[in-house]
N, C-alpha and C positions, 0 to 999 in steps of 0.2 A: 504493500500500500504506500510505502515509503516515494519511490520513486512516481508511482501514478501520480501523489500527491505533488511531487517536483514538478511534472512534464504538464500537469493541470497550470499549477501556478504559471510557468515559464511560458505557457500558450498562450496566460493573458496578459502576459507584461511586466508579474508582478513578483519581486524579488525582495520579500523581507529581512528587515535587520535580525540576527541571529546571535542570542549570547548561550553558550555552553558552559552545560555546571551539573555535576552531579546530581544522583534520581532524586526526584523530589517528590511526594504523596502527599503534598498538602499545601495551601496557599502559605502558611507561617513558614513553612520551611524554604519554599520557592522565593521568600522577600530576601533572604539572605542573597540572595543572588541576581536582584532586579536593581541593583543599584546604577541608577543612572538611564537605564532603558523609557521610554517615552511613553505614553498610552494608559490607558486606563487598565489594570490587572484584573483579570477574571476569574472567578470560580465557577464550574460546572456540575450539573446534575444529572444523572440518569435517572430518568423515573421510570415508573410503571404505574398504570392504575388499577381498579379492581374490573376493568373490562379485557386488561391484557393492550391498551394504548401503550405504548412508548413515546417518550420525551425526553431532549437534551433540550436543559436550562441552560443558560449563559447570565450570569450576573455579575456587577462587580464583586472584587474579592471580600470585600466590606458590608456588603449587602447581607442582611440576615431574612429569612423568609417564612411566614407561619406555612408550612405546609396545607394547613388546612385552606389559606385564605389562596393559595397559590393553585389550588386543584380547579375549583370555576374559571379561574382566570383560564386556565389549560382548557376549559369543558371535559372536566375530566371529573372524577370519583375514585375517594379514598386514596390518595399516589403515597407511593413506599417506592425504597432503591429498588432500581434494578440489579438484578444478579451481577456480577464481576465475569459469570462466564456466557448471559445472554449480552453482557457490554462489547465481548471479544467477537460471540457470534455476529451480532447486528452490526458493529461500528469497528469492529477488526482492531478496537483498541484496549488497550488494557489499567486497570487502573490506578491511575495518576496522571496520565494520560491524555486525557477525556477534555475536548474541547469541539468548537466549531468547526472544525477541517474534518474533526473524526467524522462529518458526514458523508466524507467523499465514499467512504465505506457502504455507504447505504443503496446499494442499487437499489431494492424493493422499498423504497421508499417510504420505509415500516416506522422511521424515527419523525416525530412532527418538534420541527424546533423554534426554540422559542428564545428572545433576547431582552434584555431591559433595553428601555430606550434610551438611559442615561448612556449608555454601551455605544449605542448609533450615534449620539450628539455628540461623541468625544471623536477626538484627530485620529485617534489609534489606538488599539488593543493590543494585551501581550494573549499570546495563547501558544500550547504545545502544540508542534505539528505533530501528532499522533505518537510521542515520543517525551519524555517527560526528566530526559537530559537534556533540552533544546526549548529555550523560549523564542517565540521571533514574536516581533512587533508587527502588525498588518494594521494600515490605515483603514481606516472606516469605509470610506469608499472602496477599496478593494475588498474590504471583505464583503460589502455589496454584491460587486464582479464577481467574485467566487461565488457568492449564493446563485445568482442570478445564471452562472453557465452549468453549476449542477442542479439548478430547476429545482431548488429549495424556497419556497416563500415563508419567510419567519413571523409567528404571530410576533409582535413587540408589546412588551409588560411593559406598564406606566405606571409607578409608584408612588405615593407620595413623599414628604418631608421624612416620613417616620421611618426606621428600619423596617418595622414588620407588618407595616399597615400597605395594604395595595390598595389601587387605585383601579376602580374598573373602568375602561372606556369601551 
């Protein structure tokens, strides 16, 4: 998936900044290593819900979210993790991993993805390219471009002030 994921980027132009740094399985452990890097830091979610939907959340890393308040937002019921090894099957990645590129994994189109909009108003995002000794930076607009040529359209979450309080629109 490594390479698909290159030959994707490179077919649109688009060539991220890249910092290398030991595996990291959590946003606190990956700040050790984002020093200096640009864009807004993300954390991500594999969900599931009790119909068997899938969903990869994209938020800021800082962002804390009720579950509960977060499932209608999705049109979803009851969401819990998804497995570590339905993550591998669906999204070919594995956990620590786990970002918006991992869609490119999705040919059956099984994963519905979802972003904060604080996320899209920002210059750029850090996210692992499917690999989680590798942060790159993708500007906002290209990660547009990427959604848009793997014919992903992202619902976008709108939050309020508060950390845990969402906002419906």
């Amino acid at each position: 998936m490594q390479s698909a994921l290159s030959e994707s980027l490179a077919s649109l132009g688009i060539c991220p900044q890249e910092v290398t740094h030991p595996p990291v399985h959590t946003v606190q452990d990956a700040y050790a290593h984002y020093a200096g890097l640009q864009g807004l830091h993300t954390k991500n979610l594999f969900l599931k819900d009790a119909r068997g939907s899938l969903f990869l959340v994209t938020l800021p890393a800082e962002r804390q979210v009720d579950m509960k308040a977060l499932a209608p937002m999705l049109g979803a019921r009851r969401l819990s993790f998804g497995s570590p090894d339905l993550m591998r099957e669906v999204l070919a990645t594995e956990p620590g991993s786990l970002g918006p590129l991992s869609l490119i994994a999705d040919r059956k189109r099984q994963v519905r993805f979802a972003i904060d909009a604080e996320l899209l108003d920002a210059d750029a995002i850090t996210c692992h390219p499917l690999d989680n000794t590798r942060t790159w930076v993708v500007a906002t607009d290209d990660l547009r471009r990427i959604l848009q040529a793997w014919h992903v359209e992202p619902l976008v979450l709108v939050f309020d002030g508060s950390p845990e309080q969402p906002v419906f629109v």
